[in-house]
C-alpha positions, 0 to 999 in steps of 0.5 A, a space after each residue: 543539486 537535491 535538496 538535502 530532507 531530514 526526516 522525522 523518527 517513526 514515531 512521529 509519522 505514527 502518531 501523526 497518522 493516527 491523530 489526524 485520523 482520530 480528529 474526524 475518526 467517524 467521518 473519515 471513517 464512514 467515507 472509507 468503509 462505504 465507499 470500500 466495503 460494497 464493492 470488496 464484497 464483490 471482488 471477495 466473491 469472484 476470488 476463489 479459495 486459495 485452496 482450490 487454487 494450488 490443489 493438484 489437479 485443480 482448474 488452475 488456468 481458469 482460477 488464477 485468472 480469476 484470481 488477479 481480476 478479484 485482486 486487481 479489483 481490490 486493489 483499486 477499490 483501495 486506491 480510489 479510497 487513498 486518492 479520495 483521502 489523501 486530496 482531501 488532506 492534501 487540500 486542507 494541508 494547502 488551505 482549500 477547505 475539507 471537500 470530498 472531491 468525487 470527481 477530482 479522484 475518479 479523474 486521477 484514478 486512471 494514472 495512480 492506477 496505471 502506476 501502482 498496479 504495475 508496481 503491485 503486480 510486478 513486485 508479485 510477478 518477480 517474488 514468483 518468478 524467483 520463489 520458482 528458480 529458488 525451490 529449483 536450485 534448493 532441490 539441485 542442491 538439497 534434494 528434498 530436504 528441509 532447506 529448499 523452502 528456506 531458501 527458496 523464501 530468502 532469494 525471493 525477500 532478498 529480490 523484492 524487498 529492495 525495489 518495494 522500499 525503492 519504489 513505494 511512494 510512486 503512487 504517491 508522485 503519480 498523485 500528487 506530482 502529477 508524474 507519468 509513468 516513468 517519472 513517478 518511478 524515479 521521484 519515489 526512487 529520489 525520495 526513498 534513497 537514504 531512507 529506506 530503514 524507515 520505510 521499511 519500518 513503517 511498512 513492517 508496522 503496519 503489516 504486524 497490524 493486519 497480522 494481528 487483526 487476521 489473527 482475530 478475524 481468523 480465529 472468530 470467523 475461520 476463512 469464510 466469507 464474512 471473515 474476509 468481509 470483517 478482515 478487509 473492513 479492519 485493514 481498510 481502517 486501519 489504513 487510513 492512519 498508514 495513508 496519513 502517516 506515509 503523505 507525511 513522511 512523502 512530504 519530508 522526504 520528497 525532494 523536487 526533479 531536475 528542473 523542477 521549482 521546489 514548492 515551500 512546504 506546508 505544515 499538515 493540520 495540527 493533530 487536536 489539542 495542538 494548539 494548547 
């Protein structure tokens, strides 16, 4: 039988998040951006302008290639950045002391890879998929009207939202469990069930974060290059508390697979000033 997990409100996620990253705020945050930054740079370059992507008439078949290559390439850069971060913590969580273990997260880079970026391309590829047949039944319906967006909008949120929430720590199993593929998939799906309101509310945070610091971005810098340069390094520091308070609730609410021995869990560093 899965053991029974209680979890923690937001709010302690939050705030455990943020103080673990504000304890080395300027290494922590120095490893990221430069191991992030050079190599966004250049996936920022290759991404086309998402005007000239929809533009009728444009080069589609040789820009939205282009496109999910740069995204594709972002998107592990990130990773790498996660897997770099979260063993360490993992590491200090276990008593190892606080290295930077290059080698051990290039070595899991590929199976974290393989996991998430079918979890990210693949929630991408049904959000279209069903953002098209929606804009086809509202204009069956509703001609051109103002309602076909809308609901062409609501049948996609209503078809991705639920396996995003379901399967949003499988990155996380494939890191720290060691899961393949499948496996991955059904120990974040096992973890998520019964907890989905506070996933979604720490994803649904976060994401009121980087709107908030696009907001800025945009409104300094317009869509320019160097306004995605800033844009990424705000949401990449920003990430590093959303990594930290994400392994935590991981942590609370993974239960053990069938046959697996559950490990006695362990307390996270203690955020400053814990101690009295």
């Amino acid at each position: 039988m899965q053991d029974q997990r209680t979890p923690g409100p937001l709010s302690h996620y939050l705030e455990l998040g943020f103080r673990i990253h504000w304890e080395e705020f300027p290494q922590v945050s120095a490893v990221a951006l430069l191991v992030y930054l050079p190599l966004a740079y250049v996936a920022l370059w290759l991404h086309p302008p998402l005007q000239s992507v929809l533009r009728p008439g444009g080069d589609a078949l040789v820009l939205i290639p282009r496109m999910l290559l740069a995204q594709g390439v972002l998107r592990v850069i990130q990773l790498f950045v996660f897997i770099l971060l979260i063993l360490r913590l993992d590491n200090q969580r276990r008593g190892g002391g606080d290295v930077w273990d290059l080698a051990e997260a290039f070595s899991r880079l590929g199976r974290v890879a393989r996991v998430d970026l079918a979890y990210a391309f693949g929630l991408q590829a049904v959000a279209v998929l069903v953002l098209w047949a929606g804009l086809g039944l509202g204009a069956a319906l509703f001609g051109e009207g103002g309602l076909t967006m809308p609901l062409a909008f609501a049948l996609t949120a209503f078809a991705v939202i639920a396996p995003a929430i379901r399967f949003y720590f499988c990155a996380y199993a494939a890191l720290l469990h060691g899961d393949g593929f499948r496996a991955s998939f059904r120990r974040s799906s096992a973890a998520t069930a019964g907890a989905e309101r506070l996933v979604a509310m720490l994803v649904v945070t976060y994401l009121l974060v980087w709107f908030a610091i696009w907001q800025v971005v945009f409104g300094v810098f317009g869509g320019s290059l160097l306004g995605q340069f800033v844009l990424h390094a705000g949401i990449m520091l920003t990430s590093v508390s959303y990594f930290y308070a994400a392994y935590s609730l991981y942590l609370d609410l993974t239960p053990p697979l069938p046959g697996e021995r559950e490990e006695k869990p362990r307390p996270l560093p203690p955020p400053p000033g814990a101690d009295g």
